[in-house]
NUTOR-703213 format. One record per residue (C-alpha): residue number from 1; x, y, z; residue in one letter. Coordinates in nm, 4 decimals, padded with zeros to 6 digits. Each point is the difference from the previous one (the first is absolute). Example, Ala and Ser with C-alpha at 12.3 -4.5 7.8 and 13.67 -1.06 7.14 Angstrom:
NUTOR-703213
+-----+----------+----------+----------+--------+
! num !        X !        Y !        Z ! residu !
+-----+----------+----------+----------+--------+
!   1 !  01.2300 ! -00.4500 !  00.7800 !      a !
!   2 !  00.1370 !  00.3440 ! -00.0660 !      s !
+-----+----------+----------+----------+--------+
***
This chain:
NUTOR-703213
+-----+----------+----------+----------+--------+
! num !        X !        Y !        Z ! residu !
+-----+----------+----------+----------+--------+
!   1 !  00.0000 !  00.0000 !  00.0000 !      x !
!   2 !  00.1080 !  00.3523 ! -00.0690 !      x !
!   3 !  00.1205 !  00.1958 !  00.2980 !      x !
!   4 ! -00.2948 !  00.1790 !  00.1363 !      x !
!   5 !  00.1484 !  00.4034 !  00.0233 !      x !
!   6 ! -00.2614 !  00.1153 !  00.2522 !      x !
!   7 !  00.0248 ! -00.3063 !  00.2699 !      x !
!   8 !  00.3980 ! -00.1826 ! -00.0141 !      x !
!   9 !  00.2248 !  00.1283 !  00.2685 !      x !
!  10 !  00.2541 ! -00.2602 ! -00.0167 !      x !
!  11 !  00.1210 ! -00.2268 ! -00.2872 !      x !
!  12 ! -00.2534 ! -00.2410 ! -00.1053 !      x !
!  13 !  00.0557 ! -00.3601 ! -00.0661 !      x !
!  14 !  00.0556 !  00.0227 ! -00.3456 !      x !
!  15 !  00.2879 !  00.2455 !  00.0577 !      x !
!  16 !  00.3672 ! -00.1333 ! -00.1946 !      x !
!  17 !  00.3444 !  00.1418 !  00.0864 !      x !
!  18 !  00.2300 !  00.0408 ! -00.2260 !      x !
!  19 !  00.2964 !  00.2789 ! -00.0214 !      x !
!  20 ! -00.1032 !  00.1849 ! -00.3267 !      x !
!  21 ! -00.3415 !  00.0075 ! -00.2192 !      x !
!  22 !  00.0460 !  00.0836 ! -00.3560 !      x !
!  23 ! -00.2977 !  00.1448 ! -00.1766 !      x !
!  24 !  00.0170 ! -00.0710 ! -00.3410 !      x !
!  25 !  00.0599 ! -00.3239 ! -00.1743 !      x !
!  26 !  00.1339 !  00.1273 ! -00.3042 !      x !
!  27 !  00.3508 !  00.0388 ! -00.1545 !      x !
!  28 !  00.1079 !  00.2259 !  00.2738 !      x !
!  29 ! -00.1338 ! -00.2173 !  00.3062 !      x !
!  30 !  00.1253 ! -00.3316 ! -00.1241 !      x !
!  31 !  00.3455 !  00.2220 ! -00.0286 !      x !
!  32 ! -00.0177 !  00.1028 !  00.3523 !      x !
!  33 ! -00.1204 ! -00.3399 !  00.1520 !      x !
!  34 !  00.3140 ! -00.1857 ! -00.1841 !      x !
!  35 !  00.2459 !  00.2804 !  00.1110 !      x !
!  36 ! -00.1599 ! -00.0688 !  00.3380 !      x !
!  37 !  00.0276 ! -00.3980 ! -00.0054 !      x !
!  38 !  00.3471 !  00.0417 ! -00.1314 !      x !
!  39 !  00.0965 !  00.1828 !  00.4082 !      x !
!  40 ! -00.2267 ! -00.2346 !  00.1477 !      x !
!  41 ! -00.2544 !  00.2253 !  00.1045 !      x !
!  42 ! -00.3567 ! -00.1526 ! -00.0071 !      x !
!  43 ! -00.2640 !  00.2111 ! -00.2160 !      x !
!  44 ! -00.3648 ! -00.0479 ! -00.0923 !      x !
!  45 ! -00.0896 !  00.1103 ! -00.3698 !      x !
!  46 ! -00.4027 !  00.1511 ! -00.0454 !      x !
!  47 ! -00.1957 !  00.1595 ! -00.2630 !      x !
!  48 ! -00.0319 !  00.3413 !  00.0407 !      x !
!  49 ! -00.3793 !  00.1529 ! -00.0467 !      x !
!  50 ! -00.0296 !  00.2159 ! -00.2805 !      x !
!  51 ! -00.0179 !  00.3996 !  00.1001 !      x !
!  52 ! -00.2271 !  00.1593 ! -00.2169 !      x !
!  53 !  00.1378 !  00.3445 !  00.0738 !      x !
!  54 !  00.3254 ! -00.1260 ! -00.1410 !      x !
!  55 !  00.1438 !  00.3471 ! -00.0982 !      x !
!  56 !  00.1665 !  00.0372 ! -00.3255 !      x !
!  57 !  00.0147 ! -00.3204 ! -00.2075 !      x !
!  58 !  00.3896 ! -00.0609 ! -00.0663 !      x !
!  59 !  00.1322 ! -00.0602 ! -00.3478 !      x !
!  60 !  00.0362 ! -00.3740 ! -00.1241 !      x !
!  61 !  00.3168 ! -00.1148 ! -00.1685 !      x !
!  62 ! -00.1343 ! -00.2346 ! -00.2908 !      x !
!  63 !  00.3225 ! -00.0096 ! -00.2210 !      x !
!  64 !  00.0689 ! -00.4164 ! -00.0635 !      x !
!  65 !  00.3794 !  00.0208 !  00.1782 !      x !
!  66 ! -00.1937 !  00.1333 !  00.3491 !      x !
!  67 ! -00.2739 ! -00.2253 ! -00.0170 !      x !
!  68 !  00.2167 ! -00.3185 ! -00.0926 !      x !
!  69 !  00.2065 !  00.0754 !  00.3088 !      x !
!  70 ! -00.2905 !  00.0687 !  00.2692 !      x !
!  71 ! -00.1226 ! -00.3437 ! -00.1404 !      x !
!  72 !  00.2967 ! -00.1803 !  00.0278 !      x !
!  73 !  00.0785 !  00.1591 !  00.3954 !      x !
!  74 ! -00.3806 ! -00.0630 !  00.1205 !      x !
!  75 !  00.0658 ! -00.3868 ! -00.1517 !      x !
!  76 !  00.3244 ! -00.0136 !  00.2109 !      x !
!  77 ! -00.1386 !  00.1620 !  00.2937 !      x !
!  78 ! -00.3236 ! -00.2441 !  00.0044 !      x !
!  79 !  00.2478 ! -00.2821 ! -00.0483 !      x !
!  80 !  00.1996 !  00.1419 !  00.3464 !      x !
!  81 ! -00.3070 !  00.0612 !  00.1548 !      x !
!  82 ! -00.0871 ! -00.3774 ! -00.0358 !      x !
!  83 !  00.2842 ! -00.2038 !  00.0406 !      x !
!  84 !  00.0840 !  00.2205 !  00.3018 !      x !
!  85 ! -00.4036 ! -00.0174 !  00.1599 !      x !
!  86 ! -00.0394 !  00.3385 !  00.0417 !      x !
!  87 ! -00.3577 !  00.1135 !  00.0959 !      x !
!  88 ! -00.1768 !  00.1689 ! -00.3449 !      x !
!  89 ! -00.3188 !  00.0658 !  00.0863 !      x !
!  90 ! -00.1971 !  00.0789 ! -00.2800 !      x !
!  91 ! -00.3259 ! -00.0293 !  00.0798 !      x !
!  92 !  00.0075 !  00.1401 !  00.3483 !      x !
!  93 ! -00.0665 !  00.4179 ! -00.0738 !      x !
!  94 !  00.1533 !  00.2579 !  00.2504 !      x !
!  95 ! -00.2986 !  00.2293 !  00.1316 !      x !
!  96 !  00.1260 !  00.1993 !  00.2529 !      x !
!  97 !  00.3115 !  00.1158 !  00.1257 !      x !
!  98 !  00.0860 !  00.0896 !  00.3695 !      x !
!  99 !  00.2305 !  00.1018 !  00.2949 !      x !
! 100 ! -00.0475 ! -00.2357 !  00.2659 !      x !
! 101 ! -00.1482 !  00.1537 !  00.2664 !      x !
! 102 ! -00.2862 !  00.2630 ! -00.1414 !      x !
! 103 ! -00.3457 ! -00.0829 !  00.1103 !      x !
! 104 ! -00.1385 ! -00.0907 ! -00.3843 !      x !
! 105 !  00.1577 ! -00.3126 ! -00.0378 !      x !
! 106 !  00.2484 ! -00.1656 !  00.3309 !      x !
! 107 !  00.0049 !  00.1991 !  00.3099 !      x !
! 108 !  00.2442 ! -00.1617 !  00.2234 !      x !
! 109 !  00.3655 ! -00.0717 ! -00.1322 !      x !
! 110 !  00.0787 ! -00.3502 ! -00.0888 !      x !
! 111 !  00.3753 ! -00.1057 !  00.0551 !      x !
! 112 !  00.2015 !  00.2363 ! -00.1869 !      x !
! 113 ! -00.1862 ! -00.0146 ! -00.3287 !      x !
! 114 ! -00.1115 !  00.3443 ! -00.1164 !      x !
! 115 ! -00.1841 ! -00.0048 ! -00.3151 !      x !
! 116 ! -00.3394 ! -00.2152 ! -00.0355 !      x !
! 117 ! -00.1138 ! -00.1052 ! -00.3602 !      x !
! 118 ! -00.3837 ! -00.0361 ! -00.0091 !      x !
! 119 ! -00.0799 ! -00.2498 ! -00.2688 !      x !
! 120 ! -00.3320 ! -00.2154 ! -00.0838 !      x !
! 121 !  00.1407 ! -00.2895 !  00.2351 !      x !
! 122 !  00.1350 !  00.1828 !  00.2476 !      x !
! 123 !  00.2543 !  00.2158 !  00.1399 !      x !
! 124 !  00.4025 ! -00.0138 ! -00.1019 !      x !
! 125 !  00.2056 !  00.1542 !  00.2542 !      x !
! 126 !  00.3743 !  00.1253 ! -00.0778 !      x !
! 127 !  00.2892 !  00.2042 !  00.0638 !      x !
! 128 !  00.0378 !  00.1453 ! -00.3422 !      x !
! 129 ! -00.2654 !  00.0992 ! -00.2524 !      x !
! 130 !  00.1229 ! -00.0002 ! -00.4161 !      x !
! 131 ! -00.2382 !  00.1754 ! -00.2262 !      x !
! 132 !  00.0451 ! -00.0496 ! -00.4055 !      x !
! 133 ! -00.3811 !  00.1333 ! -00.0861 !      x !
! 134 ! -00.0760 !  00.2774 !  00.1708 !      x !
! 135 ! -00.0567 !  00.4247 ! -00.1052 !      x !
! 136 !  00.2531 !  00.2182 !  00.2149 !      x !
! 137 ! -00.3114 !  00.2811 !  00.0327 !      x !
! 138 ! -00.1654 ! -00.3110 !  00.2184 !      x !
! 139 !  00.3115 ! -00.0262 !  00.1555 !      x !
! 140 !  00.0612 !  00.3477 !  00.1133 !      x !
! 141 ! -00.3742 ! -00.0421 !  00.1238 !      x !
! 142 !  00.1141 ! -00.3058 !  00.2096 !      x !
! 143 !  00.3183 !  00.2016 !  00.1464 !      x !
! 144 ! -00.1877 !  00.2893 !  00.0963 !      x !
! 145 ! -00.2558 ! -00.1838 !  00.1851 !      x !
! 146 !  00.2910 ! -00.1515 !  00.2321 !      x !
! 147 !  00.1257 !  00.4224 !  00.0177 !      x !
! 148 !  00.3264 ! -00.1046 ! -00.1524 !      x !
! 149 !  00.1709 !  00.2787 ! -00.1912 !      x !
! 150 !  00.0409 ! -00.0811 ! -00.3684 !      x !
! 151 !  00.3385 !  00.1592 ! -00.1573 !      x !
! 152 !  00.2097 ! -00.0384 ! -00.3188 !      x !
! 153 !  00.0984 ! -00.2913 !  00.1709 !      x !
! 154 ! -00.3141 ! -00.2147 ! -00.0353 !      x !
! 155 !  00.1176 ! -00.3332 ! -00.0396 !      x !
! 156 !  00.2547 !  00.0523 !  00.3147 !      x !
! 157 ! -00.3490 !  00.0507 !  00.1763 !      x !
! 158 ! -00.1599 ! -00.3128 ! -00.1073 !      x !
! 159 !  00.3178 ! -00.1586 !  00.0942 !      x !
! 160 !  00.0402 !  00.1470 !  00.3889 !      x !
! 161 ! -00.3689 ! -00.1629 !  00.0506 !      x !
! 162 !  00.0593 ! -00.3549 ! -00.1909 !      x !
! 163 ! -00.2007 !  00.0963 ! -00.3214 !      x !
! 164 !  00.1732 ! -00.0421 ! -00.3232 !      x !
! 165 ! -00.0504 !  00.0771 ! -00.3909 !      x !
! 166 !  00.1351 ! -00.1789 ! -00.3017 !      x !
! 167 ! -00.1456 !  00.1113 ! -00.3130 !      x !
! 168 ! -00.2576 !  00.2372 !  00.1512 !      x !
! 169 ! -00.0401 !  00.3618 ! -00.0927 !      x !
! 170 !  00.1633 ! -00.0256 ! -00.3393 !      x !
! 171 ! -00.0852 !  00.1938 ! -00.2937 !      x !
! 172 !  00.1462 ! -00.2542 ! -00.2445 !      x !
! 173 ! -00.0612 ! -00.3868 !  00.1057 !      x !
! 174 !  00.3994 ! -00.0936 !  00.1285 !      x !
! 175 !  00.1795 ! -00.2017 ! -00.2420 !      x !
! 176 !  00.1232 ! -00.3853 !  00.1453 !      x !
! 177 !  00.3031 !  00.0989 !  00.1258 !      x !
! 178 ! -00.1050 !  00.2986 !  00.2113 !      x !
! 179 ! -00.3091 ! -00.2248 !  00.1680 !      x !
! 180 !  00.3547 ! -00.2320 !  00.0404 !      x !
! 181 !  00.1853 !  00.2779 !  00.1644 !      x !
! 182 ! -00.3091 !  00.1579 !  00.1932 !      x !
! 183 ! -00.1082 ! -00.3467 !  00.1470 !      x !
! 184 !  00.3599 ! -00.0752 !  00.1193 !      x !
! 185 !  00.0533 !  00.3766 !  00.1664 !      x !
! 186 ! -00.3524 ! -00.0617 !  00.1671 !      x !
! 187 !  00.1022 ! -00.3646 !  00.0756 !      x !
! 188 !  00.3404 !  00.1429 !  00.2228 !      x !
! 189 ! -00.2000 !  00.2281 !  00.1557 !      x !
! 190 ! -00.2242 ! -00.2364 !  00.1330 !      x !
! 191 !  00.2799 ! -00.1860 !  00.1425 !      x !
! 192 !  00.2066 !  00.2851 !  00.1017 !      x !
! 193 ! -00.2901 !  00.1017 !  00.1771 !      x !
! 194 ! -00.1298 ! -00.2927 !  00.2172 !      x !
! 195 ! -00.3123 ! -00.0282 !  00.1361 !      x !
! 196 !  00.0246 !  00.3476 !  00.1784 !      x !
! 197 ! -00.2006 !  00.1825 ! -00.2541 !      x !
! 198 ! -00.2091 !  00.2374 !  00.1837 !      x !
! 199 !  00.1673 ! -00.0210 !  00.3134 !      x !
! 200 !  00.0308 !  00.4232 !  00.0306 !      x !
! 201 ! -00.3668 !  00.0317 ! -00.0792 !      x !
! 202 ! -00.2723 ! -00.0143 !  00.2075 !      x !
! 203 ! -00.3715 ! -00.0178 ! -00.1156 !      x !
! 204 ! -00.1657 !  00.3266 ! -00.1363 !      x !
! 205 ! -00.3053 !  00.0509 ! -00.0734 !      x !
! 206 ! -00.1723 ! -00.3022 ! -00.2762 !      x !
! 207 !  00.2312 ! -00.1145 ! -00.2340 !      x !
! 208 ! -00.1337 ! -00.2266 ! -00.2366 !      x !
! 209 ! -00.0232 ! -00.0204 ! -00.3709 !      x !
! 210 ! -00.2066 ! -00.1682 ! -00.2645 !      x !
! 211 !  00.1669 ! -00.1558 ! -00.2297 !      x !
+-----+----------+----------+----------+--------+
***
């Protein structure tokens, strides 16, 4: 059963652990799940809900070289994802996104996770969040609920709270090898970081975002 918003103050039964959700199962969250795997840091892959305000719609690249090599990564990354059982979820859809802790979704902290997933069959609960489908202006909406002060600097923010971006906010959709190099930079972070994500904030006001 879906996590009732209103009623849950604690995790519910259906709650998972895991260190890092990725949103997206795509070219860019099979490329951050493998980069993950390969530092042996455990990671559930989800679909992301589509946004419908989705902000400008990025430019495609549809020349044959492009397209031959996004087919030929997402083969190799399916093939990694398999032989090395990590968990693609492609069915289960990502509906809302939360700080642990905020009355809408889990009240009361559970161990040291910090972010809960809200999906059809329950709730995912992690240290680290990676988005590859989501508009920055819904974004910006999501930091300001939590007061945190956007800068130039706006992936370093994501970062300091355990939220990450590969392929996100681009005008032009990134070509193979900078999903490749975004996924690993986002991957080191993750480890670099730990499971302390979060540690220096304390709960504003509701922070919670559709997805």
């Amino acid at each position: 059963m879906p996590l009732d918003p209103v009623r849950s103050a604690s995790a519910p039964a259906t709650a998972e652990q895991t260190s890092t959700v990725v949103i997206g199962s795509g070219l860019s969250g099979l490329a951050v799940a493998s980069e993950l795997s390969r530092r042996g840091i455990d990671a559930i892959v989800v679909e992301s809900l589509e946004c419908f305000d989705s902000g400008p719609l990025r430019t495609v690249m549809t020349d044959s070289v492009s397209l031959s090599e996004r087919t030929e990564l997402m083969r190799l990354l399916r093939g990694y994802a398999t032989a090395h059982h990590i968990d693609v979820r492609q069915t289960t859809v990502a509906e809302q996104l939360c700080i642990i802790g905020h009355p809408q979704l889990i009240k009361t902290p559970v161990g040291r996770k910090k972010w809960a997933v809200q999906t059809a069959d329950g709730v995912l609960l992690a240290d680290h969040v990676v988005l590859t489908k989501f508009p920055q202006n819904e974004l910006r909406r999501f930091l300001r609920s939590m007061d945190i002060a956007i800068g130039r600097d706006f992936k370093d923010t994501l970062r300091a709270i355990g939220l990450y971006l590969v392929g996100v906010g681009e005008l032009l959709t990134p070509s193979t090898r900078e999903i490749v190099r975004q996924a690993k930079l986002v991957s080191d972070a993750i480890v670099e970081q730990g499971p302390s994500a979060l540690n220096r904030i304390a709960p504003p006001r509701a922070a919670i975002s559709q997805l």
